[in-house]
C-alpha positions in Angstrom: 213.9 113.4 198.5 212.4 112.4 195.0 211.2 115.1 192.9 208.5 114.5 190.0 207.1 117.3 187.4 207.8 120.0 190.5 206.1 118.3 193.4 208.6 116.3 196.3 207.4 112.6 196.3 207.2 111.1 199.6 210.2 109.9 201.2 209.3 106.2 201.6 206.5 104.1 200.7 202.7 105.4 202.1 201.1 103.2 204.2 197.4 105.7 204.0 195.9 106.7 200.9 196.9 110.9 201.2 199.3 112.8 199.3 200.2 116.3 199.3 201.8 117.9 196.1 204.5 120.0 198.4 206.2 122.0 195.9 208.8 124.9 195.3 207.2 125.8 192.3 205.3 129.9 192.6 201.9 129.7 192.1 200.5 132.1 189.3 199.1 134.9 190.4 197.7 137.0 187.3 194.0 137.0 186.1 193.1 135.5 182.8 193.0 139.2 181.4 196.9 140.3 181.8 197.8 136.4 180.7 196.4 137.9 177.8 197.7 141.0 177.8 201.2 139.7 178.1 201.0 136.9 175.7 199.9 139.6 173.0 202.6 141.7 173.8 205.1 139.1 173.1 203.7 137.3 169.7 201.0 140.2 168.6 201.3 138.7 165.0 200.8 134.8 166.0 197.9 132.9 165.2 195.9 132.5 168.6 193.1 130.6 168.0 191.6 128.9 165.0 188.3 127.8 164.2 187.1 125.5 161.6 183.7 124.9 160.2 182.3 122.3 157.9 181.4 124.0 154.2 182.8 127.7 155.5 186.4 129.3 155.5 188.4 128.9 158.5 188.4 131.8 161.4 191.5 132.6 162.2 192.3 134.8 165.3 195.6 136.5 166.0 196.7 137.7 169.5 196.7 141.2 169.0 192.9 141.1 168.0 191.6 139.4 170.5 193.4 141.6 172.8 192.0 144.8 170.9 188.2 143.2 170.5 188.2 142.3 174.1 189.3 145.6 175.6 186.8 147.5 173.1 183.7 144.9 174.5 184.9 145.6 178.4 184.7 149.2 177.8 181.7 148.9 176.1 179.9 146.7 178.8 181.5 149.2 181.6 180.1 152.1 179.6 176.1 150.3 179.8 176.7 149.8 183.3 178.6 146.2 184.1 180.9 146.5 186.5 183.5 144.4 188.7 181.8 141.9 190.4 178.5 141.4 187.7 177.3 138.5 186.2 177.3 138.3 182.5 176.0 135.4 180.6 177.6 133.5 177.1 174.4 131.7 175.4 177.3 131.2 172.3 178.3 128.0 170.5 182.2 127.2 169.6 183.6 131.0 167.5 186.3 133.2 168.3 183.5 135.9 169.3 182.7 133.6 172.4 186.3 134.5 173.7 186.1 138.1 172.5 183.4 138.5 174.5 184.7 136.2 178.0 187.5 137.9 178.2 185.8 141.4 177.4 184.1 140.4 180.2 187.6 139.8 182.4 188.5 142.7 181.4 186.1 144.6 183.8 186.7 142.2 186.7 183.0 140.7 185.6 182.3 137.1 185.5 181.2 134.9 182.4 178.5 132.8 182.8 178.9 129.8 180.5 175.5 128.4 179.0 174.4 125.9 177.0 170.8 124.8 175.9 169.1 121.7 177.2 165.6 122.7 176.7 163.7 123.4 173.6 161.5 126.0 175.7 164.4 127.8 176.9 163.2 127.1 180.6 166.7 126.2 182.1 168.2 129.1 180.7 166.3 131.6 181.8 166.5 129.7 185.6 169.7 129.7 185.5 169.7 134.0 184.0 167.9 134.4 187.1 169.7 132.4 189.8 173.0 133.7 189.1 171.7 137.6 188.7 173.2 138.3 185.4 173.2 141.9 184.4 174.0 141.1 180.8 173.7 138.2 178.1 175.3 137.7 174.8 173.6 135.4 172.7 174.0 133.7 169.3 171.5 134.5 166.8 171.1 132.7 163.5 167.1 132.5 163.1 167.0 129.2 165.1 163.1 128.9 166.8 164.9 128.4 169.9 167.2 131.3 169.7 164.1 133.1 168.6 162.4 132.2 171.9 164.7 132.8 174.2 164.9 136.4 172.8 161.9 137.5 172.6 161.4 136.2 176.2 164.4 138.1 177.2 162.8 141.6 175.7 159.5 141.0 177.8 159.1 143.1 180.4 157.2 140.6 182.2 159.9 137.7 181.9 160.9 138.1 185.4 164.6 139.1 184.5 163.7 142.7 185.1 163.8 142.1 189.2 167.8 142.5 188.8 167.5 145.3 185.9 166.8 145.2 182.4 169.6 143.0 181.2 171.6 144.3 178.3 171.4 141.7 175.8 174.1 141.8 172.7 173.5 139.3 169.5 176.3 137.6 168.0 175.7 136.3 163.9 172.4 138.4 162.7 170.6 140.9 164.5 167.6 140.9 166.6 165.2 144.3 166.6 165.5 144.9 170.1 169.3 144.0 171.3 172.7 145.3 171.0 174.5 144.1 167.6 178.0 142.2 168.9 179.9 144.0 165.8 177.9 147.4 166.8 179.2 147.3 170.4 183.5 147.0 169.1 182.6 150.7 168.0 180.9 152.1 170.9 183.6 153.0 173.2 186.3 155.6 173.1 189.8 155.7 172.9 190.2 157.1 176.6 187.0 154.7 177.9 189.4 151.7 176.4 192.9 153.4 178.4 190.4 153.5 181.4 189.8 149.8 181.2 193.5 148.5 180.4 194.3 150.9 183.6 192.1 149.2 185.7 192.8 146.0 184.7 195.8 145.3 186.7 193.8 146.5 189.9 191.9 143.4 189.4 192.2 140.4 191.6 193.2 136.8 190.8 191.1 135.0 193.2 187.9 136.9 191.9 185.7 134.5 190.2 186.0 134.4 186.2 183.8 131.9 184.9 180.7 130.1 186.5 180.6 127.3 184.6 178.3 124.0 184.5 179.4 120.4 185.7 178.9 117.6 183.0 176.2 115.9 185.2 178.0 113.1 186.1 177.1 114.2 190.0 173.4 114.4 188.6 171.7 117.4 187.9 174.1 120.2 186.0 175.0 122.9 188.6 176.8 126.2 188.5 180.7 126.1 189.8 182.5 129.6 190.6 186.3 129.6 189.3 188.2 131.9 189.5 191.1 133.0 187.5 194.1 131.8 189.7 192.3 128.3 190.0 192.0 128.3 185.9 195.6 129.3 185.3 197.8 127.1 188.0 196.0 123.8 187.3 195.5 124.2 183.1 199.4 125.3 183.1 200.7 122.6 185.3 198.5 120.2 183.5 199.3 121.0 180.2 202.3 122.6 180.5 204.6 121.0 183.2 203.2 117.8 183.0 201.8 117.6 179.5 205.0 119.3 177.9 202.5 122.1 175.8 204.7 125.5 175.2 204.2 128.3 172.4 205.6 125.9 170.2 202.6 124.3 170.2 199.4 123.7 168.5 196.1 122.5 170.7 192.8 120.3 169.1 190.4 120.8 171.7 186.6 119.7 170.4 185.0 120.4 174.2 182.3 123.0 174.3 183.5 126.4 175.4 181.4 126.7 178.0 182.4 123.7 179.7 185.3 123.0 181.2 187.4 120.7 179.1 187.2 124.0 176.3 187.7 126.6 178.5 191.1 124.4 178.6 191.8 125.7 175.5 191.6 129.5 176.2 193.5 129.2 179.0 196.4 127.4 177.7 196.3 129.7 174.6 196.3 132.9 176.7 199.1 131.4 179.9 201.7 129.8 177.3 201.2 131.5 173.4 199.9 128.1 172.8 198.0 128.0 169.0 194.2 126.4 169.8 192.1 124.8 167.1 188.3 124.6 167.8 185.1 123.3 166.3 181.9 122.6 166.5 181.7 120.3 169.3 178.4 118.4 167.4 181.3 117.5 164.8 183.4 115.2 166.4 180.3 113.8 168.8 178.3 112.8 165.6 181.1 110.2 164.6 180.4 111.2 161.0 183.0 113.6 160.0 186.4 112.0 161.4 188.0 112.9 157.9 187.2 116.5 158.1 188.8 116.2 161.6 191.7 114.9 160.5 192.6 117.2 157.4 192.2 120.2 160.4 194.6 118.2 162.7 197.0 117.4 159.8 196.1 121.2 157.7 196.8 123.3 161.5 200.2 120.8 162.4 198.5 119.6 165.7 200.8 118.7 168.6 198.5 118.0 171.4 195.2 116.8 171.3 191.8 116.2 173.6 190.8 112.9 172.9 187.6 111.4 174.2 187.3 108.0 173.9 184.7 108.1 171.4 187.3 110.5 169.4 190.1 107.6 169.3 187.2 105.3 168.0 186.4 107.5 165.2 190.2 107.7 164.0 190.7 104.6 164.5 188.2 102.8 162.8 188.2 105.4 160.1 189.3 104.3 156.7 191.0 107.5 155.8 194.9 107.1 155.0 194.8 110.9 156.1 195.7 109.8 160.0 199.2 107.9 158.8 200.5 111.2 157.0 200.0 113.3 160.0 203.2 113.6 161.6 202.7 116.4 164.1 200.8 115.0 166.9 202.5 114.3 169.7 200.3 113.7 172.6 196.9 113.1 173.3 195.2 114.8 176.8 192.6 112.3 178.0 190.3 112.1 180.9 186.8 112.9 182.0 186.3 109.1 182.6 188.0 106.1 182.1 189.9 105.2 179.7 190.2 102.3 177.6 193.8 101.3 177.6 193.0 99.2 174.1 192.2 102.2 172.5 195.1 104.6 173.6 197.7 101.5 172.4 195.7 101.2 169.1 196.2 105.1 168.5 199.8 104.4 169.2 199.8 101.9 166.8 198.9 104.8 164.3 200.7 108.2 165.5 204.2 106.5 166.1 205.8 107.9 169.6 203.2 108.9 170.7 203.2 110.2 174.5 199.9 110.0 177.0 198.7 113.1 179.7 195.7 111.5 181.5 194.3 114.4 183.5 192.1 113.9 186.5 189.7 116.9 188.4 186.3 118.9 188.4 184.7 122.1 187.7 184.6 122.2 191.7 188.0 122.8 192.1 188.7 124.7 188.7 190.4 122.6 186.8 192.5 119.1 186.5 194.9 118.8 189.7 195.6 115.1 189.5 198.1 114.4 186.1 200.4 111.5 184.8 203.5 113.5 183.0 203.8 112.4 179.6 207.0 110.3 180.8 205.3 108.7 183.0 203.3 105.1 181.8 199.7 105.4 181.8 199.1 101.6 183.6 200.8 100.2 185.9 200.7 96.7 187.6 197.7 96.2 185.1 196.1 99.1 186.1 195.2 102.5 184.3 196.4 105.5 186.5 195.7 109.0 186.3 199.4 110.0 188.3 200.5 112.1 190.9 198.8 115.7 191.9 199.9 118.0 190.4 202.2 121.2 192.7 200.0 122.4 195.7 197.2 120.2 195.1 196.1 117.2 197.9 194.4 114.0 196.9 192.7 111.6 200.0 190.8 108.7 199.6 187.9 107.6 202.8 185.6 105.0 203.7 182.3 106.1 204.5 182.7 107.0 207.9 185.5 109.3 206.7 188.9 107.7 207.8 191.1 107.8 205.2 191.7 104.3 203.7 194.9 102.4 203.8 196.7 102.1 200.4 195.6 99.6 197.5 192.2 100.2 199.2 189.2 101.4 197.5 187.8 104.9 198.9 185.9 108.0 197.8 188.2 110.7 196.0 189.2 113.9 197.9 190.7 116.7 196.4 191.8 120.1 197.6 194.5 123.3 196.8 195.0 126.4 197.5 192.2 128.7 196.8 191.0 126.0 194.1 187.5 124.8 195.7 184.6 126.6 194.9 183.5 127.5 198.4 180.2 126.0 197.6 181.2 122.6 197.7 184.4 122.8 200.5 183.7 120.8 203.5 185.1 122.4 206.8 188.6 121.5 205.9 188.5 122.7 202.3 188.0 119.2 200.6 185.7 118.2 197.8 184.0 115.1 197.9 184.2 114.0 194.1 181.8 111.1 194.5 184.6 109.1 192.8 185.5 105.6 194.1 189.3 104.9 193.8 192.5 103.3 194.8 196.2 104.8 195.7 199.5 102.8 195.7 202.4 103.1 198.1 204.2 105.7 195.6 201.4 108.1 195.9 199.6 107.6 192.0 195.9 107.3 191.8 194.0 105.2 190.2 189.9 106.2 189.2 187.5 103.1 188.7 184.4 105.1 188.8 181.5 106.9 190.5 180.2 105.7 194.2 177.1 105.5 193.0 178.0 103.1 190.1 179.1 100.2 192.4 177.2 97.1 192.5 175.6 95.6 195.3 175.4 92.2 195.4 174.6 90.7 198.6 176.7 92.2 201.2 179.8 92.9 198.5 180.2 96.2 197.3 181.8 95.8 193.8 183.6 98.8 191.8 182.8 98.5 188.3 186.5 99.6 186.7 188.4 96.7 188.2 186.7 94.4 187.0 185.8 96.3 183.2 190.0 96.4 183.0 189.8 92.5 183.4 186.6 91.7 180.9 188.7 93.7 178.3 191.7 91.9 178.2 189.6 89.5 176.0 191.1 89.4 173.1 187.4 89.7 170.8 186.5 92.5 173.3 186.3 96.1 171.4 184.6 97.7 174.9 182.9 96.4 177.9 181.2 98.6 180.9 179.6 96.5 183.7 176.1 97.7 184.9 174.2 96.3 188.3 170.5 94.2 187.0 167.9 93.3 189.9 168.3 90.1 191.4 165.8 88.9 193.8 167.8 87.0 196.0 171.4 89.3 196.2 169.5 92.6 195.2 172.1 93.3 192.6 174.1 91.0 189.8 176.4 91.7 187.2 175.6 92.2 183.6 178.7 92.4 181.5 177.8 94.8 178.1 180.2 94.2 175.4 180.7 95.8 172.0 182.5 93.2 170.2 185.3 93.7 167.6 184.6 93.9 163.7 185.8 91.0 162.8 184.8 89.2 166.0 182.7 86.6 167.0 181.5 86.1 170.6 178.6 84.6 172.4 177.1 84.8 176.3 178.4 80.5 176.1 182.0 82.2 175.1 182.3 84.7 177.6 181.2 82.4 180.4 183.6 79.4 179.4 186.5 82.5 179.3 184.9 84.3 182.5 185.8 80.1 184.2 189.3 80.4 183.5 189.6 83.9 184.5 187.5 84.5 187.9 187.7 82.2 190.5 185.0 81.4 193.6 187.0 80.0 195.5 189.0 82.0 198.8 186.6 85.0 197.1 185.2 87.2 200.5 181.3 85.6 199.9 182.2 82.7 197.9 181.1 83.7 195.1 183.2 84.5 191.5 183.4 87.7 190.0 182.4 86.6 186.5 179.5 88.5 185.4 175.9 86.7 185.4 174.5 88.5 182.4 176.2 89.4 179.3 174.4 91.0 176.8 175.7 92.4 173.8 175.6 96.2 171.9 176.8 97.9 168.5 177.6 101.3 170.7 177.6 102.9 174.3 174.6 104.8 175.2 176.7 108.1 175.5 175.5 111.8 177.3 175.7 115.2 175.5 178.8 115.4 176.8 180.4 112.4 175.0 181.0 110.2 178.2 178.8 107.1 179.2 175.2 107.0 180.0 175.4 104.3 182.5 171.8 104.4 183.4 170.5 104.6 180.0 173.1 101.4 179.1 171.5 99.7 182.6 168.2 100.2 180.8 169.0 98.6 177.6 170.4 95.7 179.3 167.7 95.6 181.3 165.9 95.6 178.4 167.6 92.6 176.5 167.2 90.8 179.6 163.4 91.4 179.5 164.2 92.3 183.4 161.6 95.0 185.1 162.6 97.2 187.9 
């Protein structure tokens, strides 16, 4: 039998769209806390994380100190009552102190709750304090109103956090009357209450939960996910590692928030493999104004491997810095979290020379990417962009809606699931998670994502997935980026509006794209007679884009709508 980047390949071509990652490979079995523990042991002196910051000096963080800081804030949490099993809650923006404090946090067999704000009133974070029960919450201070709010609600006695115990609250920048200063708490704890906590450490379990984190919303409404540490570990190291060839030789640009998924990526490689991170301020690379500053820290750090958004790949390669040509370290970019534009991936190869592609596919819900393409492996295939094989011990189905799995080269909903890696939450009785993804899976096993189930188009008794036919719409040649959005039709409920962001030095028209769309889609021998060519076209200087950084398909539906002078 085959084997691919540790998992046996089936034996002859599928004829049903499942595929289990069988593997010889061990699965890791240490918590987040002694990855660290080791990895400072071995490089103690090594740079582990560094963090840059517009107008300020770089932060640089070796191993041995965030071993030492981390170790001093678990003793110090243990010594104000937090203990194995508690809920502690990160309110902290992208800084080394945000990882001296998770993993002070894993160091007690604790589990960090990752927050961000959304509301100005501070509303969601305190339902969200609540819901999970957190005993503690460190929180960035820097005289913000809203920081200020949230404060000086959490010191009320009448805030209705006090029904689980007054929560210890710890500032991180400036202090607050009233709270526990972050730099305060490193000295609070003894030699011996330190000892009692590195001793205790490797009692600790690796299928305890380590971070709650939120999803990105593209299921809807943000909701908490349990992960634990051994769901972390396997699927960042197999991802990254295995499949995305990162080692200690390495040094990883990740822009993602630190409470989100994507940047708890970072950590985890960092901590598993002696990996060098480089972080920033998320805002930085999402505002599309600062691209140079970006590059000098990928060129100035010797970046290897990078997360690149779509919208990050724009930036550098529409920027008119010569910086990008004169960096020679990066090689490989980690992509996913939706689809990908294949134009822009062969336009950053056209600027980083040999340059090698992960595309990584998975979910909070099951802790991490588990479906990869190795960075030998081609990121389209038969015209198609794919996101690979699963990675060791994961399992990837696709269904209809009555939940039979699908033949091959048949679109279906995604299903995922691995040992231990589903949050229990969202497992169905056979330990599957429902993505809410529609996709397709050829006879060798790789998948291929074309977008949610709730993003197809209903027009008339067809059911059209959106990604097919955006692949096809931007393989014009004065295309820059095209999405495909459903508009109301009276008679057929649904018909397609192409939206199209056309090149610089482009011109295109609705009478262009139609004469193109002629020679391109066909009605004829079509299931209801009728072409695939899009009805509408309207056209856009940018994509309507969410916090964070991927497409706001109802809010571009809405604009079309909009052009269109169409009502709901």
């Amino acid at each position: 039998m085959q084997s691919r980047c540790g998992i046996t390949l089936p034996s002859k071509p599928l004829t049903k769209s499942h595929i289990h990652g069988a593997s010889g490979l061990p699965l890791e079995t240490l918590t987040l806390a002694e990855a660290l523990e080791n990895t400072a042991m071995e490089y103690p002196k090594k740079e582990a994380i560094i963090y840059h910051s517009i107008n300020k000096a770089k932060d640089v963080m070796l191993f041995e100190e965030w071993q030492s800081k981390s170790r001093k804030i678990g003793a110090a949490l243990k010594k104000f009552g937090i203990n194995r099993g508690d809920n502690v809650a990160i309110l902290v923006p992208n800084c080394n102190e945000f990882l001296i404090a998770a993993w002070g946090v894993l160091y007690i067999g604790a589990t960090a709750v990752c927050l961000s704000y959304e509301l100005k009133s501070g509303e969601d974070i305190f339902d969200k304090i609540k819901s999970a029960k957190c005993r503690g919450l460190f929180i960035y201070y820097d005289n913000s109103p809203m920081a200020d709010r949230v404060l000086k609600r959490a010191l009320d006695q009448d805030n209705g956090l006090h029904e689980i115990g007054k929560p210890l609250i710890i500032s991180i920048g400036k202090s607050f009357d009233g709270t526990h200063s972050f730099d305060n708490l490193l000295n609070i704890p003894s030699p011996a209450e330190v000892d009692d906590v590195i001793k205790n450490m490797f009692k600790l379990n690796c299928e305890d939960n380590a971070f709650i984190a939120l999803t990105s919303g593209s299921t809807g409404t943000p909701k908490t996910v349990n992960m634990n540490h051994q769901a972390l570990l396997n699927s960042f190291y197999f991802s990254c590692s295995l499949k995305g060839g990162m080692d200690e030789k390495s040094v990883f640009f990740n822009d993602r928030p630190l409470s989100w998924l994507g940047g708890l990526m970072l950590p985890v490689c960092v901590v598993k493999m002696g990996t060098t991170g480089v972080s920033i301020d998320t805002s930085t690379t999402v505002s599309g104004t600062q691209t140079e500053f970006i590059l000098e820290c990928m060129k100035s750090e010797g970046c290897t491997h990078i997360i690149a958004m779509p919208y990050l790949m724009y930036d550098i390669i529409h920027s008119d810095s010569n910086i990008k040509y004169s960096i020679t370290s990066l090689k490989t970019i980690i992509v996913g979290g939706q689809k990908i534009p294949e134009n822009l991936v062969q336009r950053m190869r056209d600027i980083f020379k040999g340059l090698t592609v992960a595309n990584v596919y998975g979910s909070s819900e099951i802790g991490g990417p588990v479906v990869t393409t190795a960075i030998s492996d081609p990121l389209v295939v038969d015209g198609r962009v794919t996101v690979g094989f699963p990675i060791p011990h994961a399992e990837v189905k696709l269904i209809d809606e009555n939940g039979y799995i699908v033949p091959i080269n048949q679109p279906g909903e995604v299903c995922l699931r691995g040992h231990n890696w589903v949050s229990k939450a969202f497992q169905d009785e056979h330990g599957w998670f429902h993505t809410g993804d529609i996709g397709e899976m050829d006879s060798a096993g790789r998948l291929y994502i074309f977008g949610r189930c709730k993003d197809m188009i209903k027009r008339g008794t067809l059911s059209i997935v959106t990604g097919p036919l955006e692949q096809t719409l931007a393989t014009n040649e004065s295309i820059e980026g095209v999405y495909v959005v459903g508009v109301p039709d009276e008679r057929l409920y649904e018909e397609i509006c192409a939206c199209i962001e056309v090149k610089p030095d482009a011109n295109l028209t609705a009478d262009d794209m139609r004469s193109w769309c002629d020679e391109v889609f066909t009605a004829e021998g079509t299931a209801d007679g009728i072409s695939m060519a899009p009805k509408y076209f309207v056209f856009v200087d940018s994509f309507p884009l969410r916090p964070n950084g991927k497409l706001d398909r109802g809010q571009l539906k809405t604009l079309a709508m909009a052009q269109l002078k169409m009502s709901v």
